[in-house]
N, C-alpha and C positions, 0 to 999 in steps of 0.2 A: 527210615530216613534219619541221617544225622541231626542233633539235636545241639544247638550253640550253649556251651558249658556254663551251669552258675556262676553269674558275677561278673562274665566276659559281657565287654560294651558294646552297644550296637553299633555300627558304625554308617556314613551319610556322609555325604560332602554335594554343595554348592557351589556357585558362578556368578560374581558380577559382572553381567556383559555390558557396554559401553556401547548404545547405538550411534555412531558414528557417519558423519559427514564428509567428503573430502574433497575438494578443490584446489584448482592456481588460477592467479593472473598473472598477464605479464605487462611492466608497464615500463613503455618506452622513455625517455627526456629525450629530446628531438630539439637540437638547438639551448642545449645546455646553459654554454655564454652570455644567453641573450636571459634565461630564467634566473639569473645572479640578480637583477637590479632589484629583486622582490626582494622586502627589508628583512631583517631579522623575525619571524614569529609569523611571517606571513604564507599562507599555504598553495599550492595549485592542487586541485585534486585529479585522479583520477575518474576515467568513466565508472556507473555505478556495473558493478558484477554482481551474480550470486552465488550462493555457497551453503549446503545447509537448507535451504529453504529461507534463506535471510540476504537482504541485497548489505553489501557494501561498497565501500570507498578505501584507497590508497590518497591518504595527505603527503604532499612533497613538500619540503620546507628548504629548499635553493640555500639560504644561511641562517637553517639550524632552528628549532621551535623557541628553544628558550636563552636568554643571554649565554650563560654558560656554554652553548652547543655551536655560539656564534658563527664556529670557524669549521663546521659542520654542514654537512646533510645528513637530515631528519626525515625519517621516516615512517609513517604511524597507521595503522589498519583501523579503521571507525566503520562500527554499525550506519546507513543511509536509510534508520528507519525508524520509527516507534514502535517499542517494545513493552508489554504487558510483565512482562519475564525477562527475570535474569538470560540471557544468553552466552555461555560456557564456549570458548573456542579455544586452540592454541593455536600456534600461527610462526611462521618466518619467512623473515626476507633478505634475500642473498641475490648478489650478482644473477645474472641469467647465465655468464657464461662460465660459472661454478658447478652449476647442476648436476653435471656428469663428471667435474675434474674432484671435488669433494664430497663426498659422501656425508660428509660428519662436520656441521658447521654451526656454528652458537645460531640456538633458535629462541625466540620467547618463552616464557614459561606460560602453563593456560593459566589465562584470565578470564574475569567476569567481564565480558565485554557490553556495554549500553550507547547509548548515544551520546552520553555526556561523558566518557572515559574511554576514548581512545587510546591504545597503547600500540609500544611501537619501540625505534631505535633512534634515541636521541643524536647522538654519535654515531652513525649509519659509516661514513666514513669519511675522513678528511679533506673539504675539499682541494687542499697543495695535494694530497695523496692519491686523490682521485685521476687531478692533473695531468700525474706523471703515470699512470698507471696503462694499463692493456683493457680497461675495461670502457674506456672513453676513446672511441673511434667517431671521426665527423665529427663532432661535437656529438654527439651522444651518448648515452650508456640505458643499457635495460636491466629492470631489475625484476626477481621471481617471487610472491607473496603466495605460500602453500599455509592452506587453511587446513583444521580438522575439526567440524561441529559437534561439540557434545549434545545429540538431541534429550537423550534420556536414560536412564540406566535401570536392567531388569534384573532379577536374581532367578537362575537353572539351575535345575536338580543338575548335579553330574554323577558320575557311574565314577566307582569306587573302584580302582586297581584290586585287580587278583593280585591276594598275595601266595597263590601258589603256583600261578602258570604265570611265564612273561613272553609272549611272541615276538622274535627277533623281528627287523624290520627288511621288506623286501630283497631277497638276493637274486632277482628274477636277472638283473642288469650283470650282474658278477655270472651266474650259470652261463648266460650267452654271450658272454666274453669268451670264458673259455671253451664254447662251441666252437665259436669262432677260430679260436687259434690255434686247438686241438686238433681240428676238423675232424671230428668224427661226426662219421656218417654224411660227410659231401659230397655231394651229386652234381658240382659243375664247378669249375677250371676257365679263371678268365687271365687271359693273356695280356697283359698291360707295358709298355715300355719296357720289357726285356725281361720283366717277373711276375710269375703265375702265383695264383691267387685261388686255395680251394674255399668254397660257398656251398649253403645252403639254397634252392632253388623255393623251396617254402616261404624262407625268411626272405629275402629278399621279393619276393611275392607279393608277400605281406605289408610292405613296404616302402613299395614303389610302383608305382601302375606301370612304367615303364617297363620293371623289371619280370612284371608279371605277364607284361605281353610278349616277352621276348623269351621265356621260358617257360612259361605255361599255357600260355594263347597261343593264336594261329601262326605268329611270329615265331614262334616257339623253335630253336638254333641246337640241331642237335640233337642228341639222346642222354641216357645217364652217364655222367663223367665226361664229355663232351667239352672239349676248348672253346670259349666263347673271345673273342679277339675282340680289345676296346682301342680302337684307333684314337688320336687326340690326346692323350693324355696321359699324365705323368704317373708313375708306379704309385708314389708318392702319397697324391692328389687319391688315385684308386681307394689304396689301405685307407684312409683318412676317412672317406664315402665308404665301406664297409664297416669299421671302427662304429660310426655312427648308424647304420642300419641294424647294426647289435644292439647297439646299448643306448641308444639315443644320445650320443655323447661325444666329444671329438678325441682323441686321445692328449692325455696331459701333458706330454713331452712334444707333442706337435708344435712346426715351425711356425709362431705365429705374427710373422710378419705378412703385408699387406697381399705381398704376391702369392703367398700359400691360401688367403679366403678367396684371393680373386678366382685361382684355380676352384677351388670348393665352390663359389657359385655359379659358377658354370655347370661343373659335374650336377649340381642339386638342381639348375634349372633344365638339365638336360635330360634327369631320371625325376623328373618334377616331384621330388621331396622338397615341400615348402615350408618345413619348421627348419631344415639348415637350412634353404637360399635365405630365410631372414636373420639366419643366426649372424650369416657369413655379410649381409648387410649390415648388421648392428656390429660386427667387428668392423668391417670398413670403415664407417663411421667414423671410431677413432683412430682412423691412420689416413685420414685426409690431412692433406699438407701440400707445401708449396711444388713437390716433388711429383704426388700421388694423383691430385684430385682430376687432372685432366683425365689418365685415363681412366680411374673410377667413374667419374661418368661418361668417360664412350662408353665403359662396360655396364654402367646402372642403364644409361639408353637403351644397349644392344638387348638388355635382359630384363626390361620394362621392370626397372626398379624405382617406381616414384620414391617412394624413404632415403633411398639412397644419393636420388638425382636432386630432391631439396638438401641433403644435407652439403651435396658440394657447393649447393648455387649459393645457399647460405656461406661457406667460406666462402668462395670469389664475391661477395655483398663488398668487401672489402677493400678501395683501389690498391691497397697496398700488395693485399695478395693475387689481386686482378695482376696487375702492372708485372707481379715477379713470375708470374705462372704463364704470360704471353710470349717471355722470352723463353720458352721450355719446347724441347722436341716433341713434348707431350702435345701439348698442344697445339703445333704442327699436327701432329696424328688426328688430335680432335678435330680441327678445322678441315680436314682433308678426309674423312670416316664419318665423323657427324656433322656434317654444314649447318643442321638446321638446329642443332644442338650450338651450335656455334654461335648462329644468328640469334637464338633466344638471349644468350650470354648476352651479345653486346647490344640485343634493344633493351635488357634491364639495365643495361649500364649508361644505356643514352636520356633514360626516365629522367635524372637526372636533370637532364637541359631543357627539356620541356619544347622539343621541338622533333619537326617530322620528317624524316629519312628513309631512302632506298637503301639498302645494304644490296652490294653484290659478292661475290663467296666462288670460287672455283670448286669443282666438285666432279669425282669419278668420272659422272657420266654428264657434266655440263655444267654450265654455269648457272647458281640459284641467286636467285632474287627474293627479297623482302622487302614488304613496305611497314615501316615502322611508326605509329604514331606518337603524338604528343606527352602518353602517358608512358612511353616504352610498349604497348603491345605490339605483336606483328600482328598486320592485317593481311597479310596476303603472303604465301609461299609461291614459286613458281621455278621452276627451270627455263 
């Protein structure tokens, strides 16, 4: 057995791990205008949360915690408890409707957070600037408070790199690409809007429950090398849904605008691969607009997409994008396809008024009814 040479050092290496906590709130100002008349230095809080194992508070300061900040909104994260120990957090707070548009935005640095030192963002942001901004709809605006608690910190042995072997890192994703596109050794032929398309009957198997009953199950179409003919759908849309039954991945040059996912979740609720129908919601997501949203949610309805179906209703929360998306053929379509998707619309939109309504709605196969109460629920469906 090799013997480590005189003189040569031993070598060891460690780990400070960082047990860690993590949380958000979200907190609304509901009537903004009216929280102005509180003076300078005076606070509203939020409800208490927790985080970490430790409740807090969100202090709102309408105009600003200290003179200097006057012309301000102040914003400040405070412990709601008594504490034997220092408690370690770091923390930020940003618009809610930032979350997803910036990734990278000024956050606190971590503090020793107590009950008597709250920290926070004096100048949170202007309120003239606020005013004029997209982040104050209704008199309102919300805003995001992500916590991360430093509970404790441990020290791990770690395992000391070979320095004579290095293992590349998986090319399993790369090998069955070029299965893929090589086709060697394909065993089945699908026919897709005017271009065929050779497959693996394994991999796709493997896969897709769908595709496994339809080529390897009782369903099973064919023999080896056998034409499998996919009605409905685009050449396109196909490659894209094989692309990703290769490699878990969509291809990087694919069209990625709204109408190219909507195809893709269809295909993925169709061959019930549920890691893209949600990929292809979380793309939708961001291509909801004034143009888009109507049919995205006939199509989040048709394909029981709750993620999808909040993320529209949350745009239309909006009169402004309510009012511009009513005059849309879109939604023509929706009211005419999903009536009762319809009807949900306009009893959240009636909440509002605090009073109780029949909605009636024409529809395919007859005329539907709702009866909407005072909070906006529907209480009754009927035709």
């Amino acid at each position: 057995m090799p013997s480590v040479a005189a003189g040569e050092p031993s070598m060891s290496a460690s780990t400070i791990v960082a047990d860690t906590a993590r949380g958000y709130h979200i907190l609304k100002i509901d009537g903004y205008s009216s929280t102005k008349v509180n003076p300078n230095g005076e606070a509203i809080k939020s409800g208490q949360f927790t985080v970490g194992g430790h409740r807090w508070r969100i202090t709102y300061y309408p105009n600003g915690r200290t003179p200097d900040s006057a012309d301000y909104v102040s914003l400040y994260l405070e412990l709601d408890e008594t504490v034997t120990k220092c408690v370690k957090a770091k923390f930020q707070i940003r618009f809610a409707s930032l979350v997803t548009r910036q990734p990278s935005l000024k956050s606190a640095a971590a503090h020793t957070m107590t009950t008597e030192n709250g920290r926070g963002y004096p100048k949170f942001v202007k309120r003239e600037d606020l005013e004029k901004s997209e982040h104050l709809k209704d008199d309102a605006f919300t805003v995001r408070c992500d916590i991360v608690v430093f509970n404790e910190f441990r020290a791990e042995a770690t395992a000391v790199a070979n320095q004579f072997v290095t293992v590349p890192q998986s090319d399993l994703k790369q090998h069955l690409g070029d299965l893929l596109k090589g086709e060697k050794g394909a065993d089945v032929v699908f026919s897709v809007g005017g271009e065929t398309f050779a497959a693996h009957r394994c991999v796709l198997a493997a896969r897709s429950p769908v595709f496994s009953a339809e080529l390897l199950g009782a369903m099973k179409e064919g023999g080896t090398g056998s034409v499998v003919r996919v009605e409905d759908m685009e050449a396109q849309v196909f490659k894209a849904l094989l692309c990703f039954v290769y490699t878990d991945s969509l291809p990087e040059t694919e069209d990625e605008g709204a109408a190219m996912f909507q195809h893709l979740l269809v295909a993925a609720d169709r061959y019930n691969m549920e890691r893209l129908r949600l990929i292809c919601q979380e793309k939708l997501c961001n291509h909801i607009d004034v143009h888009t949203v109507a049919t995205i949610l006939v199509l989040a309805e048709q394909h029981r997409c709750d993620g999808l179906k909040r993320a529209c209703f949350d745009f239309l929360s909006s009169p402004v994008h309510l009012v511009a998306v009513m005059i849309t053929t879109g939604f023509v379509h929706l009211r005419i396809t999903c009536p009762d998707v319809a009807m949900e619309l306009i009893a959240r939109c009636l909440a509002p008024l605090g009073t109780s309504v029949t909605l009636r709605m024409a529809a395919p196969n007859g005329t539907k009814r709702a009866r909407v109460d005072e909070t906006g629920e529907l209480l009754r469906r009927a035709s």
